[in-house]
C-alpha positions as CSV (number, residue, x, y, z in Angstrom):
1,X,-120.5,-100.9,-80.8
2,X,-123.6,-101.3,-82.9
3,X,-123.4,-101.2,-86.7
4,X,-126.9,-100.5,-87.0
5,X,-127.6,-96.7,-87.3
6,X,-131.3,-95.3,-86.4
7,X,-132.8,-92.2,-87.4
8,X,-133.4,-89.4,-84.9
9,X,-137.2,-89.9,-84.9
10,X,-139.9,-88.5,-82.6
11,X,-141.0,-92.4,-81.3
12,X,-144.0,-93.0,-79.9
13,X,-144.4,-95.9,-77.6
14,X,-148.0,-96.9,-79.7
15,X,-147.3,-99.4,-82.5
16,X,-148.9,-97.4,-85.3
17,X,-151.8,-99.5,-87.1
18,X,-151.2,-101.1,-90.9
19,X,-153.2,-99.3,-93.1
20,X,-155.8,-101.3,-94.4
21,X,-154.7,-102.9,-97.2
22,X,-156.5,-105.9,-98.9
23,X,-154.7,-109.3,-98.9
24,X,-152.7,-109.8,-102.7
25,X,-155.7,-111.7,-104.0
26,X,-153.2,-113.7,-105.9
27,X,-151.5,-115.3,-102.8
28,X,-154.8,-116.7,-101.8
29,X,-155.2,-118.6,-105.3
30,X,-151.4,-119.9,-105.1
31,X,-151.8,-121.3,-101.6
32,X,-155.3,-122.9,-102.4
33,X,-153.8,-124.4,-105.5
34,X,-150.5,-125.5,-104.3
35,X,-150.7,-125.3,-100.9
36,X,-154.0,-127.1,-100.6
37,X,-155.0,-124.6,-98.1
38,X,-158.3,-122.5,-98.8
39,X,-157.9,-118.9,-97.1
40,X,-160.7,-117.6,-99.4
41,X,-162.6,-115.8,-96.5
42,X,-159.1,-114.0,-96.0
43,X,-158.7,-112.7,-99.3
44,X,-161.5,-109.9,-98.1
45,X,-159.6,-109.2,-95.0
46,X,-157.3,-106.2,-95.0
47,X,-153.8,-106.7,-93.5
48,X,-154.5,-105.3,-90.0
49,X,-157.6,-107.7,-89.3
50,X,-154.8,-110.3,-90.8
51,X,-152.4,-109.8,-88.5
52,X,-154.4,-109.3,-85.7
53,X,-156.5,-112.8,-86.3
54,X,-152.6,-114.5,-86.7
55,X,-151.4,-113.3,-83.2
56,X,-154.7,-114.4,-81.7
57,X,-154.4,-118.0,-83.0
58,X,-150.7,-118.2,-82.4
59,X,-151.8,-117.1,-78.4
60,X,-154.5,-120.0,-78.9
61,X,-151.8,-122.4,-80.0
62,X,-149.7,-121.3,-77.4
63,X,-152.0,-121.7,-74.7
64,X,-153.0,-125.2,-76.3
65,X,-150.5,-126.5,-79.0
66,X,-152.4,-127.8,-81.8
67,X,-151.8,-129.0,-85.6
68,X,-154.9,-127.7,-87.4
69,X,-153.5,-124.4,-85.3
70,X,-149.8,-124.6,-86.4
71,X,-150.9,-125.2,-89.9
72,X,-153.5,-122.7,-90.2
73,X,-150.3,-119.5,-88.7
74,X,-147.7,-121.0,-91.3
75,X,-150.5,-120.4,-94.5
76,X,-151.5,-117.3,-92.9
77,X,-148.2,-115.5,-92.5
78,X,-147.1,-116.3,-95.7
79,X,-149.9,-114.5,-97.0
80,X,-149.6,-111.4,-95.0
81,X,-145.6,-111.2,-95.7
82,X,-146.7,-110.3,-99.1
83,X,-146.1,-111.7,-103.2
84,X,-142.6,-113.0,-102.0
85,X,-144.5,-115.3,-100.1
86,X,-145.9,-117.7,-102.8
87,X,-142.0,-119.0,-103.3
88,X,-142.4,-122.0,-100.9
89,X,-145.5,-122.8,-102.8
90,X,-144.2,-122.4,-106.4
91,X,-140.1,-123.1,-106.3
92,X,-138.6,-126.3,-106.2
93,X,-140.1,-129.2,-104.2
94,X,-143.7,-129.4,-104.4
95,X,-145.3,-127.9,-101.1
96,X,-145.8,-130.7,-98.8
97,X,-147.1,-129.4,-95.3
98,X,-146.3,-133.1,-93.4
99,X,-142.6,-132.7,-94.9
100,X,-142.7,-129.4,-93.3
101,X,-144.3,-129.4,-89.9
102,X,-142.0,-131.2,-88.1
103,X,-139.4,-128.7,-88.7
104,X,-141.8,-125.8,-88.6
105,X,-142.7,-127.2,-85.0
106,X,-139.8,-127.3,-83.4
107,X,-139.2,-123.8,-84.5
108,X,-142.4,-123.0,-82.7
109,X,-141.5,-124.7,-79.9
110,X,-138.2,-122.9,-79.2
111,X,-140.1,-119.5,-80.3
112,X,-142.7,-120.1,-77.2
113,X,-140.0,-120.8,-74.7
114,X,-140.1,-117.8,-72.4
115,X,-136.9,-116.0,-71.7
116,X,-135.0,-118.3,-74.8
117,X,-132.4,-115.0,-75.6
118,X,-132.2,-114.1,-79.0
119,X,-128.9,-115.7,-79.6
120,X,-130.5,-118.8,-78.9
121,X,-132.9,-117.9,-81.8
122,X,-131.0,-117.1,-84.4
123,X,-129.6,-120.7,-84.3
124,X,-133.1,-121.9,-84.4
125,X,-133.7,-119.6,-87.1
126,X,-130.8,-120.8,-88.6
127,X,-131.9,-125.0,-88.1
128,X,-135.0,-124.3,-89.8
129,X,-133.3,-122.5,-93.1
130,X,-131.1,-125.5,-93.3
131,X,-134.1,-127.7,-92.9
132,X,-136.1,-126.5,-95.8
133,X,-133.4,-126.0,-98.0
134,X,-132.7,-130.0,-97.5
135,X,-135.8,-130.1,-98.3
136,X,-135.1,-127.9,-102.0
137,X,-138.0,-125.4,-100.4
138,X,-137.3,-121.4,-101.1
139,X,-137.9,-119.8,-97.4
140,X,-135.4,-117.0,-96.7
141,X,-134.2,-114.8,-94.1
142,X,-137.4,-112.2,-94.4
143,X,-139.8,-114.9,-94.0
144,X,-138.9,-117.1,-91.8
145,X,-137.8,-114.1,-89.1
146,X,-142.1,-113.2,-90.2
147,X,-142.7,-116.4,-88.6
148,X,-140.4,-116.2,-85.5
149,X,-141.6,-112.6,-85.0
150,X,-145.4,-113.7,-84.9
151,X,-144.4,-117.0,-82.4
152,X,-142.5,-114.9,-79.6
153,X,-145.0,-111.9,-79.7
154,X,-147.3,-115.3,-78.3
155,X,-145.6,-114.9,-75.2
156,X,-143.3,-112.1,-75.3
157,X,-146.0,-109.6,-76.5
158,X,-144.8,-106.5,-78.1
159,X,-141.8,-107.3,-77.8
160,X,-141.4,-109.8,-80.2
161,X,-138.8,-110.7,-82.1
162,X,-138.7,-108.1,-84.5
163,X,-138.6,-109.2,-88.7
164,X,-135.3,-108.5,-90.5
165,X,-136.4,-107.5,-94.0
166,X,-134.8,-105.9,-96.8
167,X,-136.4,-102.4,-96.0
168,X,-135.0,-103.2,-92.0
169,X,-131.6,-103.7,-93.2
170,X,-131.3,-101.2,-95.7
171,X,-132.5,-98.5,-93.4
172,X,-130.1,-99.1,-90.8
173,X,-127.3,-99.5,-93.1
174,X,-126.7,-102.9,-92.9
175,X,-126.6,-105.8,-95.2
176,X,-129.6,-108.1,-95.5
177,X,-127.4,-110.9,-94.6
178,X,-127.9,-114.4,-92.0
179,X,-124.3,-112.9,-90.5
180,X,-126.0,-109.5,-89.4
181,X,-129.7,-111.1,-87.8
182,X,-127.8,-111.8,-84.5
183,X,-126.6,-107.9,-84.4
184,X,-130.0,-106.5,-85.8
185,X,-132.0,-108.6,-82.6
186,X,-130.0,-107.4,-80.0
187,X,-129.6,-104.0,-81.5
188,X,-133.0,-103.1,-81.7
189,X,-133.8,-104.7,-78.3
190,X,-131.3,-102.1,-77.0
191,X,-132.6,-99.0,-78.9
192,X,-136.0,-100.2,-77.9
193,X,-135.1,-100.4,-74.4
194,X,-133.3,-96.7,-74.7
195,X,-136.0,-95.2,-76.1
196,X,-138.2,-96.3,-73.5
197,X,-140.9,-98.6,-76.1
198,X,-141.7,-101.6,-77.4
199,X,-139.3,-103.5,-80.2
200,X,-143.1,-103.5,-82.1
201,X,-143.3,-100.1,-81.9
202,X,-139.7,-99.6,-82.6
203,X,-139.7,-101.8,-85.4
204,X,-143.3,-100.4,-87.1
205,X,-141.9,-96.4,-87.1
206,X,-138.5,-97.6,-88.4
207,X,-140.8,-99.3,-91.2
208,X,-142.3,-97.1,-92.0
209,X,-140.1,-94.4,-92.0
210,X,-137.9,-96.3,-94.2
211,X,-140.4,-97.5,-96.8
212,X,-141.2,-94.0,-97.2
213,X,-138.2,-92.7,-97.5
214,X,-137.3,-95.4,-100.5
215,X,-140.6,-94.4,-102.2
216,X,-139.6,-90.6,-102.5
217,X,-136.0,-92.1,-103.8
218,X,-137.5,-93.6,-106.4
């Protein structure tokens, strides 16, 4: 029996649009400065044009595997995840994108394998965690599921792994824990599939309904 408990919403089967929020401005200065990345045109993008141009280069890597691809996703989900992501940038070992892309890679790779079940992924997941933090690099649960949901929606489309964030966990009344990822995956798989939608569209209403719901707690 699922631990995860969803509200009784009205779901749609559209994946309701981010609202257009600009970039944190200060993300693009921290990975220009310690990433050595420039993603100064994004800083005038709002999040929906971000996350649409991320998907749209992950399909191009997909189609095409390529470095100056791979490299350019990593920078680019790290800003749209949000202020949390400057961590890798600014904790512990000095950001080092050579160090990293091996690892990040074969993550990729075992994101764009069609069919891979999400079992399978977690321990991927889970390989890449233990991989930066060898490393003494800061990229947590949140993140890194940002990055796996981005790679499978390459080839699994809206039904892409789906992130497991604080807000996620909290929502459905579990902890925000590596022990609960394999249970949130296949849980929301299944309430997607009952509810006759997309995990994507799942996931965004659940979101969003829950980040509400904290801001009128507050």
């Amino acid at each position: 029996m699922s631990k995860l408990v969803f509200p009784p919403l009205e779901y749609s089967p559209d994946v309701p649009p981010l609202v257009s929020q600009a970039v944190p401005a200060a993300m693009v200065t921290v990975i220009r400065e310690r990433g050595g990345y420039d993603l100064g045109l994004f800083a005038r993008y709002g999040l929906a044009a971000l996350e649409e141009n991320i998907a749209e280069e992950a399909a191009r890597y997909a189609a095409l595997p390529n470095g100056v691809f791979l490299k350019d996703v990593f920078h680019k989900i790290q800003l749209w995840g949000g202020e949390h992501g400057r961590y890798v940038y600014v904790q512990g070992t000095p950001f080092s994108w050579p160090d990293i892309a091996p690892a990040y890679g074969a993550l990729v790779e075992a994101c764009l394998q069609e069919g891979r079940p999400f079992e399978a992924l977690v321990e991927d997941t889970r390989v890449f965690h233990e991989a930066m933090r060898g490393q003494g690099r800061r990229l947590g649960l949140s993140f890194i599921t940002k990055h796996v949901h981005f790679w499978t929606g390459a080839v699994r489309g809206a039904d892409a792994a789906p992130i497991f964030d604080a807000v996620m966990a909290r929502g459905l009344g579990i902890a925000h824990s590596w022990r609960n990822l394999p249970e949130y995956w296949r849980g929301m798989a299944r309430e997607a599939a009952l509810q006759g939608i997309s995990i994507n569209a799942l996931e965004r209403q659940l979101f969003e309904c829950f980040r509400t719901t904290n801001r009128t707690q507050l």
